[in-house]
C-alpha positions as CSV (number, residue, x, y, z in Angstrom):
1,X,-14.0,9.7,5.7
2,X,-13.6,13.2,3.8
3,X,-15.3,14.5,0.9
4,X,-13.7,14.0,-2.1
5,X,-13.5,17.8,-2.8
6,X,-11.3,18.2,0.9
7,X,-9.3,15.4,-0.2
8,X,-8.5,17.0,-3.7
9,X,-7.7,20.5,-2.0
10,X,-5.3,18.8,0.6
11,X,-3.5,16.7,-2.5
12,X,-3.4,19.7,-4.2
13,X,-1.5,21.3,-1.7
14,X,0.8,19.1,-1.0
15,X,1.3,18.4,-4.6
16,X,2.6,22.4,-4.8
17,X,3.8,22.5,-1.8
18,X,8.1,23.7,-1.7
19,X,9.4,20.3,-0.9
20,X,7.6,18.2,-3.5
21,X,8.0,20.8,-5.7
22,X,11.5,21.0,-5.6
23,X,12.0,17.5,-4.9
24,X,10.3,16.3,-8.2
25,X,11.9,19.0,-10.7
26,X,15.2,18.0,-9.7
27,X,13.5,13.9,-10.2
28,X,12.9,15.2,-13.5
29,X,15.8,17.3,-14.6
30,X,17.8,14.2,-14.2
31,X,15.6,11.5,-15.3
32,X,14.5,14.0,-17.9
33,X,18.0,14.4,-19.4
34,X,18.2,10.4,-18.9
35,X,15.7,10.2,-21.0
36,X,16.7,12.9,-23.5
37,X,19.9,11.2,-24.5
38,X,18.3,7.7,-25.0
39,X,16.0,9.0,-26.9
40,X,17.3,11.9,-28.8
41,X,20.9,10.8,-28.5
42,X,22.2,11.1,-32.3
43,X,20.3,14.3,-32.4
44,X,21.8,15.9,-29.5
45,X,25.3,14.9,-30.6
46,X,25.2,15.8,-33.9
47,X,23.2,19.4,-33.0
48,X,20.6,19.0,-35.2
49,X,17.8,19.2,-33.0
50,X,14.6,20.4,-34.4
51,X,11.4,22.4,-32.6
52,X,9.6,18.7,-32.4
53,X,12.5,17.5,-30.6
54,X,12.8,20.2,-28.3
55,X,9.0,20.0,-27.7
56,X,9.1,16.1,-27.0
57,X,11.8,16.3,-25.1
58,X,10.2,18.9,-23.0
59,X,7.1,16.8,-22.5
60,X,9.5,13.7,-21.9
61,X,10.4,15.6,-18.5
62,X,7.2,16.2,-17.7
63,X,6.5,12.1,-17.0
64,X,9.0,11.8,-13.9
65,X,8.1,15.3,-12.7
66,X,4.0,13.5,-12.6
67,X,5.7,10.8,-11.5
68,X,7.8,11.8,-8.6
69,X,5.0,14.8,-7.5
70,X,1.9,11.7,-7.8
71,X,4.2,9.7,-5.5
72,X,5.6,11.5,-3.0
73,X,1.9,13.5,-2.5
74,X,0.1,10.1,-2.0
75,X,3.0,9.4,0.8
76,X,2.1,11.9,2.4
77,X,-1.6,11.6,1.8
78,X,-1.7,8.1,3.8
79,X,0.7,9.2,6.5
80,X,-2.5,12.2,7.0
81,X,-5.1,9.1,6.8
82,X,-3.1,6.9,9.5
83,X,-2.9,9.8,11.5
């Protein structure tokens, strides 16, 4: 079993790593816009968008991008442990 401080480092690379990277900002440009539009539909359409909508929808991206990076590095974290 590995210390928890190895495990962390390896998660952590993989986690930055170029694939997941780019794999979960593309996850969240499109689930992000998704998102965006259901939420700050009216807005969007009607331009009236104000700095707190820019900065929710900002941080609404930031949920599949956790989402997609948390998945795809624990993948890859138990194909390492069955190895």
């Amino acid at each position: 079993m590995r210390k928890p401080t190895a495990t962390f480092k390896v998660a952590l690379e993989i986690w930055l790593s170029k694939k997941i990277l780019y794999r979960s900002v593309k996850t969240a440009l499109v689930v992000g816009t998704i998102l965006a539009f259901i939420n700050h539909g009216d807005l969007i359409i009607s331009g009236a968008l104000t700095a707190e909508c820019w900065i929710k929808m900002s941080l609404t991206c930031l949920v599949p991008y956790s989402v997609a990076s948390w998945t795809a590095t624990r993948a890859q974290m138990e194909n390492i442990e069955l190895a």
